[in-house]
C-alpha positions as CSV (number, residue, x, y, z in Angstrom):
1,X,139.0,111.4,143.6
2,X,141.2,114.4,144.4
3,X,138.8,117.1,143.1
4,X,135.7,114.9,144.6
5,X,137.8,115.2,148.1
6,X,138.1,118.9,147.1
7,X,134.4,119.6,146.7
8,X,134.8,120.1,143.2
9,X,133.3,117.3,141.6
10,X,130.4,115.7,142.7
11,X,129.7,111.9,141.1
12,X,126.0,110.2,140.0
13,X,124.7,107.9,141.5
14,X,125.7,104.4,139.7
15,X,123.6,104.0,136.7
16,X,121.2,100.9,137.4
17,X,122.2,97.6,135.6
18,X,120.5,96.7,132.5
19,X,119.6,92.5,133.1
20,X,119.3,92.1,128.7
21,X,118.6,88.5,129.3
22,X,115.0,89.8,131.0
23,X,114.7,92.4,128.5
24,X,115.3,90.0,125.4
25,X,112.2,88.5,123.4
26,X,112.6,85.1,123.3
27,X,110.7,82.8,120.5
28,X,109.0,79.7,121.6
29,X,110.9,76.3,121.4
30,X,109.5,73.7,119.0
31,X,108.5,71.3,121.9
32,X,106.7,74.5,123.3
33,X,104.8,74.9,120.5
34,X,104.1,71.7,120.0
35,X,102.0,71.7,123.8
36,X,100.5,75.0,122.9
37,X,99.0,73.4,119.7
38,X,98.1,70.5,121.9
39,X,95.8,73.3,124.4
40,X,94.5,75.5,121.5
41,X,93.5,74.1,118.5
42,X,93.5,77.5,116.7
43,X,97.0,77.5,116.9
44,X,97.0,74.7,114.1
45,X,94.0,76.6,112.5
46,X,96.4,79.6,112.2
47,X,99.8,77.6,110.9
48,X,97.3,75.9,107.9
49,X,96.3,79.5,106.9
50,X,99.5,80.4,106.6
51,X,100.4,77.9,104.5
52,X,97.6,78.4,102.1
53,X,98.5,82.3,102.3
54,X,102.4,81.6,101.4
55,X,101.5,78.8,99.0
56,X,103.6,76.2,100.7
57,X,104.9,74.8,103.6
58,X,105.7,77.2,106.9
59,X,108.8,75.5,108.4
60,X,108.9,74.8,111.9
61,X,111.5,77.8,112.5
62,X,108.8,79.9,111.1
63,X,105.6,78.2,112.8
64,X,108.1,78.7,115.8
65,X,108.0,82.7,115.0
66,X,104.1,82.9,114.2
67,X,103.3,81.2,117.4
68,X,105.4,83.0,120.0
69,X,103.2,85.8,117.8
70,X,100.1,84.5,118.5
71,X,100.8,82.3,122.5
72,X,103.1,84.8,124.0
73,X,102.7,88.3,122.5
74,X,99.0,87.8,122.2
75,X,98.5,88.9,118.7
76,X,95.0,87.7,117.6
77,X,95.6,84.8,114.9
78,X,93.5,87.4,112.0
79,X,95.8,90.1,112.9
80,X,98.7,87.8,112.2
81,X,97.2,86.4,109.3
82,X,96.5,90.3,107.7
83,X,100.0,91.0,108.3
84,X,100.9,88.0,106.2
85,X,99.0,89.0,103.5
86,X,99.6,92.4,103.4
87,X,103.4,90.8,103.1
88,X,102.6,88.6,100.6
89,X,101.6,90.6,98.2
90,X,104.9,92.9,98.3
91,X,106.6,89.4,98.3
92,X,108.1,89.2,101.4
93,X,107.3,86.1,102.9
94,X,109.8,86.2,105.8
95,X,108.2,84.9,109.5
96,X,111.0,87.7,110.5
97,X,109.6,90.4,108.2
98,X,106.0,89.5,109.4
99,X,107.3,89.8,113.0
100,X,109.1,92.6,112.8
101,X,105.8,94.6,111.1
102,X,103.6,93.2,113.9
103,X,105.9,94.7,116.7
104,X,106.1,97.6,114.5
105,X,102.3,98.4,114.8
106,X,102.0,97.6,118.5
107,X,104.4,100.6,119.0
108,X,102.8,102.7,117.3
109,X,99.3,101.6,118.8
110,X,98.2,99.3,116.2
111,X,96.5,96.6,118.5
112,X,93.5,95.6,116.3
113,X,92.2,93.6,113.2
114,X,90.2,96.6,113.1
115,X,92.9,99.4,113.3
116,X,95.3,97.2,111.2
117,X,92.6,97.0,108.2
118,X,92.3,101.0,108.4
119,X,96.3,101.2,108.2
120,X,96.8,99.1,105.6
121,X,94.0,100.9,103.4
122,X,95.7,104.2,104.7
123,X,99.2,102.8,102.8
124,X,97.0,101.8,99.9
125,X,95.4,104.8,99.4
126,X,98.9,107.1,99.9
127,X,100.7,104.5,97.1
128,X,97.5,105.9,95.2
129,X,98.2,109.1,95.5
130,X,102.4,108.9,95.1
131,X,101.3,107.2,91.5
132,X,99.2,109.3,90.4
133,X,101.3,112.3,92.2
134,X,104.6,111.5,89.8
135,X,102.3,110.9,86.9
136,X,101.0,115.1,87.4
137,X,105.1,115.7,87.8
138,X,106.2,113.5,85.2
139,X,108.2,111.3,87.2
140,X,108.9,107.5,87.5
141,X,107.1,107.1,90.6
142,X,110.1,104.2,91.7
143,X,112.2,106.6,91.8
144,X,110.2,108.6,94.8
145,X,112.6,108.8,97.8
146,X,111.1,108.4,101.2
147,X,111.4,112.3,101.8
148,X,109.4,112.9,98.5
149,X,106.7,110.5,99.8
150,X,106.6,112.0,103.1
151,X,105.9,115.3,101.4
152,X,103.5,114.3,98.8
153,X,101.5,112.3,101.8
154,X,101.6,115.7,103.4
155,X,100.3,117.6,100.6
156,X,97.1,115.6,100.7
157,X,97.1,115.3,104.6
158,X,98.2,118.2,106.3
159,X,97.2,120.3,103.4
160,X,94.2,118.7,102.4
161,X,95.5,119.7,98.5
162,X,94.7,117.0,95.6
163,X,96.3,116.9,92.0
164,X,94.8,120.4,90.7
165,X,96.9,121.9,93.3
166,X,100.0,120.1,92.7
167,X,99.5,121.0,88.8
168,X,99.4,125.3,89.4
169,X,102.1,124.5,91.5
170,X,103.5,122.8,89.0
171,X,103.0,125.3,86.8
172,X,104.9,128.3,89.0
173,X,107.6,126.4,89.5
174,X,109.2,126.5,85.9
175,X,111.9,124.5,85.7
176,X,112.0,123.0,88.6
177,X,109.2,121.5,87.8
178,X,109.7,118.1,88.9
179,X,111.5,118.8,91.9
180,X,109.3,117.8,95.0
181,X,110.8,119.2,97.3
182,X,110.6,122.8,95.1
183,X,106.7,122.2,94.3
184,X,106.5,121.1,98.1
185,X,108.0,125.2,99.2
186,X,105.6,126.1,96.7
187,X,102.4,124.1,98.1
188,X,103.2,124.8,101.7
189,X,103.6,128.9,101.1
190,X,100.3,128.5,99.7
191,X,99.1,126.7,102.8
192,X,99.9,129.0,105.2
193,X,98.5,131.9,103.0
194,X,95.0,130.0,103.1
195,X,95.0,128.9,99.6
């Protein structure tokens, strides 16, 4: 206060309170979903597709999750049901997982059936390429890090290079050659040269 009286310190404004409560997304109620069901039939359609996708019984903490999903973030019920199946077959069968992936791909723009069928056969076609991209190196493809994959997804990508390229570059890198990251100097000198 001194220095402020002093002209030596000036203070900010006050920082505007955050209200969390308003900011907080909250899940319907069972009694809420239970008059949501009553007004649109697909919601029922959606919880018995689920079912038959997870090969049992959604609880009513879960149907509780899938339809604040589909009534209050407006997800379409097929979006919802691709993201289930897409989880399925990693076996993650969590109504929190699912969620979580759905409000993952809104972020990043995925608002679709359409754009979410493209993404998933974007993943499926980089999984291709990681497998067959460790079986060139000689690796056990588990063992990939999240770096590596980055790096091998940008070889093909970015780079537009395929597994003849990651071979020679195999090939110059001597013994470090099962090191992605080494191969991946090696590929991306090559890239800028134009080759």
């Amino acid at each position: 206060e001194y220095w402020e009286g002093a002209g030596l310190l000036e203070r900010e404004a006050a920082a505007p309170q955050i209200n969390f409560a308003a900011t907080t997304r909250r899940r319907l109620s069972t009694p809420e979903v239970a008059s949501a069901a009553d007004t649109d039939p697909m919601l029922g359609r959606l919880v018995g597709e689920l079912q038959r996708i997870f090969g049992g019984v959604v609880s009513q903490r879960d149907s509780n999750v899938f339809s604040t999903l589909y009534v209050t973030d407006g997800f379409p019920a097929d979006m919802i049901l691709i993201a289930a199946t897409h989880c399925t077959a990693q076996s993650k069968t969590s109504a929190r997982y699912i969620e979580k992936l759905l409000l993952g791909w809104r972020r990043d723009g995925i608002e679709t059936c359409e754009q979410a069928d493209a993404y998933l056969r974007q993943l499926a076609l980089r999984a291709k390429r990681e497998q067959e991209t460790a079986k060139v190196l000689g690796i056990d493809e588990a063992g990939l890090t999240l770096a590596e994959k980055k790096r091998i997804t940008q070889w093909y990508e970015e780079f537009a290079y395929g597994p003849e390229m990651i071979r020679a570059a195999r090939l110059v890198a001597g013994e470090n050659e099962k090191n992605v990251r080494y191969i991946g100097g090696i590929l991306k000198k090559w890239h800028s040269k134009g080759y």
